[in-house]
N, C-alpha and C positions, 0 to 999 in steps of 0.2 A: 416655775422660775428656778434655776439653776444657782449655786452659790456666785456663780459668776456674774448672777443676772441677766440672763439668756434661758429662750424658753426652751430647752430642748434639755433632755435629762442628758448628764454629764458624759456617761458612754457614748451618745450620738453628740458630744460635741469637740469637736479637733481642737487642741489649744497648743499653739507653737512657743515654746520657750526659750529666750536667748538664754543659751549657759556659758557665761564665762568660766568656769572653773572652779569659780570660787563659794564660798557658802551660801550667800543670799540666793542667787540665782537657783542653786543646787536643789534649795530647801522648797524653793518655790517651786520647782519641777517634782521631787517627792512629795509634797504636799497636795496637787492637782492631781497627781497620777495617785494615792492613795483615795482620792474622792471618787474614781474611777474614769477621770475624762483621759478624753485619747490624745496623748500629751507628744509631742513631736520636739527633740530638744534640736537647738543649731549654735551652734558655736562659729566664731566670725575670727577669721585671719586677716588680721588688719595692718600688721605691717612688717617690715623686710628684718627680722631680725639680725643681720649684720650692722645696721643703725642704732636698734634699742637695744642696748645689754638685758640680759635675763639677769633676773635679781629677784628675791624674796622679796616679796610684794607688789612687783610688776605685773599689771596683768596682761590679757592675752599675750601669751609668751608661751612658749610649746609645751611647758608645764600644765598649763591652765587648759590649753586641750586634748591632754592627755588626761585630767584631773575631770574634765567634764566626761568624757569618753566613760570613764572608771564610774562614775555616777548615774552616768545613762545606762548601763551596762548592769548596777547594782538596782536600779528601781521599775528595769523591762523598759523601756522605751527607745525606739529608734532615735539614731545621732547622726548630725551631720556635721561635717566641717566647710564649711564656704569662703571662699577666696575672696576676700574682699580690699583685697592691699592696693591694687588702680584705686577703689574709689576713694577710701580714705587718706589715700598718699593727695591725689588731687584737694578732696575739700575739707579735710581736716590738718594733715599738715603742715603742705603749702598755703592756706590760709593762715596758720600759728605763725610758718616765719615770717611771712609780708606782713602781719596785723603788729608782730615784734620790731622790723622795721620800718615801721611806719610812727614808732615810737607807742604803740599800746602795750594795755599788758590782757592777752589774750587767755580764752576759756575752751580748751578744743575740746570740754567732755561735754560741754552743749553744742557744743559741731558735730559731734561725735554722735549724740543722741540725735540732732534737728537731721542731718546727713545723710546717717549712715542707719544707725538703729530703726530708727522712726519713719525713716522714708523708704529706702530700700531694702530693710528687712522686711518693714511692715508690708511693702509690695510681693517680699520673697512669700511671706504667710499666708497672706489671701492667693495667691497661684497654688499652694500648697492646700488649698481647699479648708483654711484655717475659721474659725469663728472667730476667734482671740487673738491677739499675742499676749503675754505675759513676763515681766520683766523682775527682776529685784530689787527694784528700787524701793526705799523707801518714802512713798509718796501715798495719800488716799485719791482715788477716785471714787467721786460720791454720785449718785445718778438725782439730779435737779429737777426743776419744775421745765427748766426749758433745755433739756440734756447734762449730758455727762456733764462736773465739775472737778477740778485739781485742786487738790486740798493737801496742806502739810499731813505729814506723817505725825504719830501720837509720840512719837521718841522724840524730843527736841534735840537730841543729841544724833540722831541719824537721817534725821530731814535730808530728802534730800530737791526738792520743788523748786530751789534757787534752779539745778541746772537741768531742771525740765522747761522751763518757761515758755520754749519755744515750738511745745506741744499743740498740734493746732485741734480746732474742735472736731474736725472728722477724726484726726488721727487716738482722738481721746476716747471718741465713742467703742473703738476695736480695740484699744490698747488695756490692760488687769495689772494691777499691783497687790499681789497678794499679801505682803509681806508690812504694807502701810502699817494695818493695826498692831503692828508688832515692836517689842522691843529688840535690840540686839543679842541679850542674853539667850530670851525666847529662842528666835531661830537658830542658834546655835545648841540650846535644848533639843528642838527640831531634829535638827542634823543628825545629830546623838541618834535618836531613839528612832531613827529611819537607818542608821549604820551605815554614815556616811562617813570615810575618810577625811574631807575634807573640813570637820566638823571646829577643827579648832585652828582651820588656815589662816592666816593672817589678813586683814584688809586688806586691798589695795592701794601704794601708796604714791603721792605727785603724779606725772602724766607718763601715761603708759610706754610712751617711744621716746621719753626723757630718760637717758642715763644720771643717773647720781643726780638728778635736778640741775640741771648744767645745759639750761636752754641754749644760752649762748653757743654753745657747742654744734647742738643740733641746729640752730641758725646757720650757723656758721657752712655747717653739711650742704644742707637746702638752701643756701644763697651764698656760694663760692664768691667770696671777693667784696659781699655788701657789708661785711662790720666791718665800720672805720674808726680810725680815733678821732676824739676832739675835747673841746675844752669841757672844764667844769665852771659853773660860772654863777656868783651868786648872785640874788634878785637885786643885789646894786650893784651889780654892774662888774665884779673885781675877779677876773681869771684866780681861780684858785689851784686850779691840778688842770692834769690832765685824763682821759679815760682813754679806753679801749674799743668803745662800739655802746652805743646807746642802750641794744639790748639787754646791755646787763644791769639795767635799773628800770625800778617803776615806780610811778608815784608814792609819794610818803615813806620808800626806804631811807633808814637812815644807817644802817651796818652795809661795811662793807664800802664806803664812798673814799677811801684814803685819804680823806685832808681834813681830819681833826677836827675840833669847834674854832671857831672865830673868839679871841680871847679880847676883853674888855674890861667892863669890871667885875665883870664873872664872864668864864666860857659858856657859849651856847650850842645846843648841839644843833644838827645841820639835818635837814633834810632834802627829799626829792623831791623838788614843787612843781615841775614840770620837765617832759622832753623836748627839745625841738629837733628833730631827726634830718632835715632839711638842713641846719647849721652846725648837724652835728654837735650839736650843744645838749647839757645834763645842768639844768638851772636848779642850785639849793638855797635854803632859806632856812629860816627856825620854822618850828611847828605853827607859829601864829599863819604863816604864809600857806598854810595846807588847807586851812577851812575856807568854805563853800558853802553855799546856800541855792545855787540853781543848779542843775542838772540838764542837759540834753540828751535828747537820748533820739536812737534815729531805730529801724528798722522791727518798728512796734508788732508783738503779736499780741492779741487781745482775746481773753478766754471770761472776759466779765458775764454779768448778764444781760436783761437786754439792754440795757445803756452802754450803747456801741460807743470810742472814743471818739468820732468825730462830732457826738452827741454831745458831749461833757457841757453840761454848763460853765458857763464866763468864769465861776466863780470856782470853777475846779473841785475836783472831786477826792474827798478828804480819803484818803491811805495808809497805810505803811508803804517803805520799799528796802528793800534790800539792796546795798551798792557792791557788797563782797558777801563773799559765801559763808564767811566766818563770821561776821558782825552781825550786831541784832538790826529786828528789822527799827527804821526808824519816820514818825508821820512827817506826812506832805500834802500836797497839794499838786494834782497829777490834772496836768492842763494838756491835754489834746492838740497837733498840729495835724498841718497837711503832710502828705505823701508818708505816711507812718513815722511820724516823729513826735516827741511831747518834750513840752518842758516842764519836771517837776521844783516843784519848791520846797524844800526843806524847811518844816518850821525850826529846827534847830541848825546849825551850819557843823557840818561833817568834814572828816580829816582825813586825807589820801584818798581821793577816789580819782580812780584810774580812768582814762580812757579804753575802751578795750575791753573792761567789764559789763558784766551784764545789773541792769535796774528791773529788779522782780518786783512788783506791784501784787498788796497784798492786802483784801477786806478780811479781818480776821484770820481764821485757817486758811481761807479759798486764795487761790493763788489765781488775780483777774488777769495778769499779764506780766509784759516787759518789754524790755529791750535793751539797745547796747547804748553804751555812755559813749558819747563824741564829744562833749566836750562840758567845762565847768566854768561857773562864776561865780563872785563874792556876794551878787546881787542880784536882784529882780532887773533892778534900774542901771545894770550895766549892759542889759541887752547882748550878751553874747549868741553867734548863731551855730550852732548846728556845725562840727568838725573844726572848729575854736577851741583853743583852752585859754582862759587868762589868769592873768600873774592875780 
């Protein structure tokens, strides 16, 4: 058995490595091809650069495959560049602008991964005669009593499993994360001492075919004529301003709304309590009006064990979950519907959670699942369904 866990010593086995450009990936390609496997790098053109600005920290941008290139070129390994701008403009894109007007606040680097990475590179691999692919993420894949399992990374500050979630079980069993057990410092020691260029490049940062973070902009591109104005309107009822186009708020912002606090006997400050994209409406309220206690979530993937969700007992099955990427995880009560959907319950009631985001479901390390947030409620006993939000 191979470091990779695969029976075949590491020269008789092909492992195809996405390289963005940047360090993780880099490391994970010199690190494999130092073990001696037959390391195959691909780098992925994903979108139309007259859209995304090139900018320090952007990645795939013509830097990042010149940067991979210069890497595959320093550790012997064949490189490819693959054209993959149709399919990501189709299902990572245009999925970002329609999910932004629809009033959500969308996640395209797990579109990005479910879509693009995961399905049709992972198809590019295996035609490419691959045992593996191997990726940069920081994620553990751990091998279980009843197959592979998705497990947090050991850096809590580089986890990155929230926006894997949507890793299904086949594609878990082919797919390597080398780089799990590692910290950040580590790989970039790595880098070093493999004399990589790239060694002190900077993250990657916001979405990759976002200029200056200025979604609204690129909305604006990919849906000529759909941002409209309309009111701003607090949870009683009293037009306060006016806005610009819905996409430029998400739940629980509160910078950035132009109309001040509501003055009384002390000002309050205002947030985003909900969209209604349909009325054109941006509903604020104080912070008391952001918290939540149920969760919907529709388009479940589930990587548990063998306690499938449509299995879950009545009395629901005790978790964490994550509702943002940045926040910790927080316990609930993760109750199983039909046609892939759950309602989790928050034992404690959480503040800004978006439609549009993803609910990563988490026993410990092991990451058992997820899915996307449709809609929220105050209560159990308000019975909200599924692409709802209420006040």
């Amino acid at each position: 058995m191979n470091s990779l866990g695969l029976s075949k010593r590491p020269q008789d086995t092909r492992v195809v490595v996405a390289m963005s450009g940047g360090v993780d990936s880099s490391v994970t390609a010199a690190v494999l091809r130092e073990e001696g496997y037959d390391v195959v790098g691909i780098t992925l053109q994903l979108y139309d650069h007259g859209l995304a600005l090139q900018k320090p920290g952007a990645c795939c941008a013509g830097q990042d495959i010149y940067d991979a290139r210069q890497v595959a070129d320093r550790i012997g390994i064949p490189h490819y560049v693959l054209d993959y701008e149709g399919r990501f403009s189709q299902d990572v894109m245009d999925d970002f602008a329609d999910s932004y007007l629809r009033g959500e606040t969308p996640i395209p680097c797990v579109r990005c991964n479910q879509r693009v990475k995961f399905r049709d590179l992972l198809s590019t691999a295996r035609d490419l005669g691959a045992d593996a692919l191997a990726t940069g993420h920081y994620v553990r894949r751990i091998a279980g009593p009843q197959g592979a399992e998705l497990h947090r990374a050991v850096d809590p500050a580089k986890d990155q499993s929230y926006f894997l979630f949507t890793t299904t079980r086949e594609q878990l069993e082919f797919l390597r994360f080398p780089l799990g057990g590692l910290t950040k410092p580590e790989t970039r020691a790595l880098a070093e001492r493999h004399g990589l260029e790239v060694a002190a490049k900077p993250d990657s940062q916001d979405i990759c075919f976002v200029p200056n973070g200025n979604y609204a902009e690129v909305v604006a591109k990919l849906r000529p004529g759909s941002v409209e104005p309309g009111d701003i309107v607090h949870v009683d009822g009293r037009v306060l301003g006016r806005h610009k186009g819905v996409v430029h708020y998400t739940v629980g912002q509160r910078k950035g709304l132009g109309i001040g606090g509501i003055r009384g006997q002390e000002e309050e400050a205002l947030y985003v309590v909900r969209l209604e994209p349909a009325r054109r409406r941006v509903v604020v309220g104080p912070r008391r009006d952001l918290a939540r206690s149920l969760v919907m979530v529709r388009d479940v993937n589930w990587l548990g064990p063998d306690l499938a969700p449509d299995l879950a007992d009545s009395a629901g099955i005790e978790v964490s979950v994550k509702l943002r990427s940045a926040q910790p995880a927080a316990p609930a009560l993760w109750r199983a519907g039909p046609d892939g959907t759950a309602r989790v319950e928050l034992l404690e009631a959480q503040h800004g959670i978006a439609p549009g985001q993803a609910c990563v479901v988490y026993k410990g390390d092991r990451v058992l699942g997820g899915g996307w947030i449709s809609g929220t409620a105050g209560g159990v006993a308000e019975g909200v369904e599924a692409g709802e939000t209420a006040a």
